[in-house]
N, C-alpha and C positions, 0 to 999 in steps of 0.2 A: 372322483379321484383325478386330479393333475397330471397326463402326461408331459415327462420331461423329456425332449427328445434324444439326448446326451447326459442322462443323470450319472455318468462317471466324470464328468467336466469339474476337476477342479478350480475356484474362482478365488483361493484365498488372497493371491499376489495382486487381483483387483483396485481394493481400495488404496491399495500401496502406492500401486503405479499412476491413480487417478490425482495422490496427493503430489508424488513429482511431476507431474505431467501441469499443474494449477501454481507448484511453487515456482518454478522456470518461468512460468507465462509472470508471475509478480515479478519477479527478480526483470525480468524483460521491460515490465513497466515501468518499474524503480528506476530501472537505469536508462528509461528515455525520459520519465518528468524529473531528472536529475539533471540530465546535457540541459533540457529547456531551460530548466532553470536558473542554469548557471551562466546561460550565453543571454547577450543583450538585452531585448525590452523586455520577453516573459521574467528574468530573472527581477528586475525591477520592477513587474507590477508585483509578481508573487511577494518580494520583497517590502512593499508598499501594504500590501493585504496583512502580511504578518504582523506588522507595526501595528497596524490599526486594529487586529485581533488580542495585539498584547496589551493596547490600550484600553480598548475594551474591556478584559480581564480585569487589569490593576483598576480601571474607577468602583469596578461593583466589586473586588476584592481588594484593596487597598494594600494588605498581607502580603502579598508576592513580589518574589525579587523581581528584578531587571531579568529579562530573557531574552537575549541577541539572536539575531536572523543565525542562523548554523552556518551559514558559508557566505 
């Protein structure tokens, strides 16, 4: 048998706090490969990458519309 040293420890609020505690950290990411992106050369190579992924796409999918860089 398992001793639990504190087996009255409620843990339920746990995984709760584990999922805000990981959505903050995204949201912190989002909003720093957002500024890169949108300020000078990273914005333009990310820019350049996109194009050449959209091209990509439409030669082996022919079917897809046009899809402009987002910003």
């Amino acid at each position: 048998m398992t001793h639990h040293p504190n087996p009255t420890r409620d843990e339920r609020g746990t995984t709760t706090a584990e999922y805000g505690v990981g959505t903050v950290g995204a949201i912190g990411i989002a909003i720093t490969l957002y500024y890169l992106a949108t300020r000078g050369a990273a914005g333009e190579i990310l820019s350049s990458l996109w194009g050449r992924a959209m091209d990509g796409l439409r030669s082996a999918l022919p079917f897809l519309p046009e899809v402009p860089w987002p910003w």
